[in-house]
C-alpha positions as CSV (number, residue, x, y, z in Angstrom):
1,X,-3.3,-9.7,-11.0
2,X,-1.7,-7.0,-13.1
3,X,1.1,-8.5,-14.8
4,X,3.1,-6.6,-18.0
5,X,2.9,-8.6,-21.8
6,X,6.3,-10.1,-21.7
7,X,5.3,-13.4,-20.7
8,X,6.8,-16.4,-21.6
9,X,4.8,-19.7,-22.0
10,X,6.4,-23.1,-20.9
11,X,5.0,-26.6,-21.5
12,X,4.7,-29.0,-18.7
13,X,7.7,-32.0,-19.0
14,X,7.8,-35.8,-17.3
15,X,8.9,-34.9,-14.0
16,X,8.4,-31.5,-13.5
17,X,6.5,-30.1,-10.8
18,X,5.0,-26.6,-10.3
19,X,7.8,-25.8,-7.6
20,X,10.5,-27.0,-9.5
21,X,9.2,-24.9,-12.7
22,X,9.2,-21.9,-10.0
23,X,12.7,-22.2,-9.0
24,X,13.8,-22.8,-13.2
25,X,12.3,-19.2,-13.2
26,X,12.7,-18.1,-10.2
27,X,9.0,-17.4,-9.6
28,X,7.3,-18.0,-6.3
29,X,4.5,-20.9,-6.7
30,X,1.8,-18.9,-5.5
31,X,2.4,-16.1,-8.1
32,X,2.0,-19.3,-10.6
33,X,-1.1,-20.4,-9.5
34,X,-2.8,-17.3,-9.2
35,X,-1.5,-15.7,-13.0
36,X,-2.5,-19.3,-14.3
37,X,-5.4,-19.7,-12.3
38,X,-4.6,-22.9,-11.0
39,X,-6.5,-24.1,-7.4
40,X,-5.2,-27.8,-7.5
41,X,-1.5,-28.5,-7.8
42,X,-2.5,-32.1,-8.9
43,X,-3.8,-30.8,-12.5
44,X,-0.9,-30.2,-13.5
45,X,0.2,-32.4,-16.5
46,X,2.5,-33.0,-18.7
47,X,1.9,-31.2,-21.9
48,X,-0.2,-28.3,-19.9
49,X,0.8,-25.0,-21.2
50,X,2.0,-22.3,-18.3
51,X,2.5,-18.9,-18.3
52,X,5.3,-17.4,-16.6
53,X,4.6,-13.7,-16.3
54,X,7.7,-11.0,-16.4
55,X,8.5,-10.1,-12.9
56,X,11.0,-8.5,-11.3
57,X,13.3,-7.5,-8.3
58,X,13.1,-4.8,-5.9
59,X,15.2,-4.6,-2.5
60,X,13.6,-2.7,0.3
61,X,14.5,0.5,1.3
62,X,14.3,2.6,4.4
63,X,11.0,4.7,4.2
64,X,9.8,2.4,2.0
65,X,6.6,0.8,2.1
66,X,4.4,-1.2,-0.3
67,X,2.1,1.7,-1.6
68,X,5.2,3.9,-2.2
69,X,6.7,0.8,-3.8
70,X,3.5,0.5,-6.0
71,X,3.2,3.7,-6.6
72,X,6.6,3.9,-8.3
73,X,5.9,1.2,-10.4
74,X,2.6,2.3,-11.0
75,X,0.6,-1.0,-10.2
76,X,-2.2,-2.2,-8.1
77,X,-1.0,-2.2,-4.2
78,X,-2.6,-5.4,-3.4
79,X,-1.4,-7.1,-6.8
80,X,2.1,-6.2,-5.4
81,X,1.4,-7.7,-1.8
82,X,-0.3,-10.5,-3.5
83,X,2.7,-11.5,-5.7
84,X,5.0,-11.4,-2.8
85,X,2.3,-13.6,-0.3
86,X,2.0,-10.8,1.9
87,X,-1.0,-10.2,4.0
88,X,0.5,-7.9,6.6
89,X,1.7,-4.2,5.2
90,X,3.5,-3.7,8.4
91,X,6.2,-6.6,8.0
92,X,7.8,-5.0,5.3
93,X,11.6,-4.9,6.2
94,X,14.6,-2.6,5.3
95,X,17.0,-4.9,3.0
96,X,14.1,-7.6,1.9
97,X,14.0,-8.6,-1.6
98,X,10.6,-8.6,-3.1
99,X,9.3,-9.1,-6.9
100,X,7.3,-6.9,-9.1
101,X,4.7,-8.1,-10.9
102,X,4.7,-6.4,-14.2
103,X,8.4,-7.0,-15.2
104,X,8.8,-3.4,-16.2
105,X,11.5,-2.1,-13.3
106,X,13.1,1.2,-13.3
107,X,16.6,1.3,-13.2
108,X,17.1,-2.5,-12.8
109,X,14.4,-2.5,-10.0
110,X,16.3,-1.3,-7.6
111,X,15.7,2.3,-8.3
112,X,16.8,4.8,-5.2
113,X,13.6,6.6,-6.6
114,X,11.1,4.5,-5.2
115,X,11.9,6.1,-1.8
116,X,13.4,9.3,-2.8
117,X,10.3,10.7,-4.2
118,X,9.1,11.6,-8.0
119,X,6.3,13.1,-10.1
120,X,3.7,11.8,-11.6
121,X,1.8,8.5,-11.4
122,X,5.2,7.0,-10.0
123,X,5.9,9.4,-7.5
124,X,6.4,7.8,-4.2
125,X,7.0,8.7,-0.6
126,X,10.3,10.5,1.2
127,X,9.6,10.0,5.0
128,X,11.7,13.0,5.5
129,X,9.8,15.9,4.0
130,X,7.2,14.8,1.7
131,X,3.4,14.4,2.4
132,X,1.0,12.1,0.6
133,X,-2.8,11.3,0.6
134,X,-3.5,8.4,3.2
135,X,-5.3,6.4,0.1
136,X,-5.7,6.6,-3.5
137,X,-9.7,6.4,-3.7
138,X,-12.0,9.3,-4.6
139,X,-12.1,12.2,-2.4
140,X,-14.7,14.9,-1.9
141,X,-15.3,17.5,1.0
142,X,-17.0,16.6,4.2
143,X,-18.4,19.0,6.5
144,X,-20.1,17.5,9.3
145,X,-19.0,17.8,13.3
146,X,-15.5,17.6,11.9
147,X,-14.5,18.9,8.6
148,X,-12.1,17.0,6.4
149,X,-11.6,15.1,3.3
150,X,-13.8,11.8,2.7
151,X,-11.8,9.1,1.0
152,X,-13.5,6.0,-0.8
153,X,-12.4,2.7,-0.7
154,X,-12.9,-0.9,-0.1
155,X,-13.2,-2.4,3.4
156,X,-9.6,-4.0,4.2
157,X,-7.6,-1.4,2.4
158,X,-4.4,-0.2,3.6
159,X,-4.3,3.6,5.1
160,X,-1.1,5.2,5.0
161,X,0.3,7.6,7.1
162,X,0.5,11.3,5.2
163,X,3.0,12.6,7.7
164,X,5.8,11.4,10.0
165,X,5.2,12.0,13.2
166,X,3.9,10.9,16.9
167,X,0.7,8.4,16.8
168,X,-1.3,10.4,20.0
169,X,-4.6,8.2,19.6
170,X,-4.7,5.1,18.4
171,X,-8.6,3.8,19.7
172,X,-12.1,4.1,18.8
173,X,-13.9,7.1,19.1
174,X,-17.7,8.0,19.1
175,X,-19.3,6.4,16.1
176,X,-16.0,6.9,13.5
177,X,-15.0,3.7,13.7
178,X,-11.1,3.3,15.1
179,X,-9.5,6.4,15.0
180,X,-5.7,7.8,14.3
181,X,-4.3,10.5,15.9
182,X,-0.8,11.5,14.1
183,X,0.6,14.6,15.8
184,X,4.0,16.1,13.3
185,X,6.9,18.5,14.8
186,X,4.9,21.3,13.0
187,X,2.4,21.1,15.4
188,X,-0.8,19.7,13.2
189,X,-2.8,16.4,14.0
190,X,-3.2,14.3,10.9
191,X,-6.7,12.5,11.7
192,X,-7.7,9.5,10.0
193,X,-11.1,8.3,11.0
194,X,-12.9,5.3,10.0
195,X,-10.5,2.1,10.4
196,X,-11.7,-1.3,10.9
197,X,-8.3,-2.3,12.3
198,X,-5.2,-0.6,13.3
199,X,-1.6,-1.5,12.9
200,X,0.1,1.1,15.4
201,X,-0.3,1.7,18.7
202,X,-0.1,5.1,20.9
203,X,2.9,6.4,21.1
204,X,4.7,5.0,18.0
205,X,6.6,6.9,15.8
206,X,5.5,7.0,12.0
207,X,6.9,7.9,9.0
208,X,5.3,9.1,5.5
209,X,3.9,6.4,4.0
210,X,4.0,3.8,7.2
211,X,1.0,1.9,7.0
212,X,-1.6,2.3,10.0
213,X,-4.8,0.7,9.8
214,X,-7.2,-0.5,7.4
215,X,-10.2,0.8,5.9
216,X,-13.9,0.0,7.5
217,X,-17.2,1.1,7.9
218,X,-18.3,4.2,10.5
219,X,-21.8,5.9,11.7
220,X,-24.6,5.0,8.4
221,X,-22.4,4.7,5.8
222,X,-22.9,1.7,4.0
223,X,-19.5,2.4,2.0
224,X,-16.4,2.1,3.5
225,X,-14.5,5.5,3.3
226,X,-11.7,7.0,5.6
227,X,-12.4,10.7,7.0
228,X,-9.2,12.4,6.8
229,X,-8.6,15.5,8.8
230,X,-5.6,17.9,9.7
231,X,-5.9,19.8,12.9
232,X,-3.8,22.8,13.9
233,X,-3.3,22.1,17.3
234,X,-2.1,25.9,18.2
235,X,-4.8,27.7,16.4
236,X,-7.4,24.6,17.3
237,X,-8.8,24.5,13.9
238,X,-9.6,22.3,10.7
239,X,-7.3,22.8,8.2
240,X,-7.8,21.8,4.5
241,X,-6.0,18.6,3.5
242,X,-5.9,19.2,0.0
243,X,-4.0,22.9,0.9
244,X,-2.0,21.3,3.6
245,X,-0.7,18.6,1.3
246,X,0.0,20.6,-1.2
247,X,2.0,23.0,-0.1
248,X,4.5,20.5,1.4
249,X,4.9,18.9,-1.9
């Protein structure tokens, strides 16, 4: 887990328990055990040393989500998921209070930023008008039956919606694993092929940044990747990604 230096070390006393030394520090157990690497709540004894990493507070805003949240405070997605006990991206909720791992907040950790948008390696989603690559991995061109941007990653990651819009398609389709079909107001289809599973259905509405499947394996790649494609529904061509995106940002 990626966790910032201020740490503070405590030594176990007669009586204390691991749950009563996470509500002294106000620290859920399961952030604990993982930064201390602890499998059996039994071994703890008095006189074992624990660490208590810095962590900190961040209440959930609308259009947020937990890779715009990460992104802002420039950490590791599934660290931040992790340290909150989260498996599911999608139950993130307007007005919940989650912690940072890393202690390092901006702004007290409750930063309108992380949903208003910035530069740099902290900039982060607005659902409004901003546009963002679906995942962080390594891109490169692909040119095959449809032309896009090839994405690599690691089979269960997140994929992120880089547009707000209408989900059209929301099913398998011919070889590309499970497919989604995001159509925006300006008339292009944001594809993302590739999914193993999917967290929207057809005719939701997304937002920048809203979470919609997770990354899998497709055709003979032995690597899982995401094919991301935009689609100009009036012209019925591929456009670049990489021009598309940028020129909304």
């Amino acid at each position: 887990m990626l966790l910032g230096a201020d740490e503070t070390t405590y030594t176990v006393q007669k009586g204390d328990t691991l749950y009563r030394i996470s509500l002294k520090y106000d620290i859920p157990v399961d952030v604990l055990m993982e930064y201390n690497k602890i499998t059996n709540v039994q071994s703890v004894r008095v006189g074992t040393k624990i660490i208590i990493p810095s962590m900190s507070r961040y209440t959930v805003k609308k259009g947020d989500t937990f890779y715009s949240i990460a992104r802002h405070y420039d950490i590791d997605v599934n660290d931040l998921m992790s340290a909150n006990n989260i498996k599911d991206a999608a139950s993130l909720r307007t007005g919940q209070t989650i912690v940072i791992p890393g202690g390092k907040a901006a702004d007290s950790g409750n930063d309108s930023k992380a949903a208003a948008g910035t530069t740099g390696t902290t900039a982060s989603f607005d659902p409004k008008n901003r546009l963002s690559w679906p995942h962080p991995g390594a891109r490169e061109s692909y040119n095959g039956k449809m032309q896009g941007i090839l994405i690599e990653g690691t089979r269960g990651d997140l994929v992120y919606s880089s547009s707000s819009g209408r989900v059209i398609w929301a099913n398998p389709y011919r070889g590309y694993g499970n497919v989604v079909l995001v159509q925006s107001e300006d008339g292009y289809v944001y594809g993302y092929l590739g999914n193993n599973d999917l967290v929207v259905t057809v005719g939701e509405e997304v937002e920048t940044g809203s979470a919609i499947g997770r990354m899998g394996t497709w055709f003979h790649e032995t690597k899982s990747s995401l094919l991301f494609i935009v689609w100009h529904a009036a012209k019925r061509t591929y456009m670049d990604p990489a021009a598309i995106l940028s020129s909304r940002n």
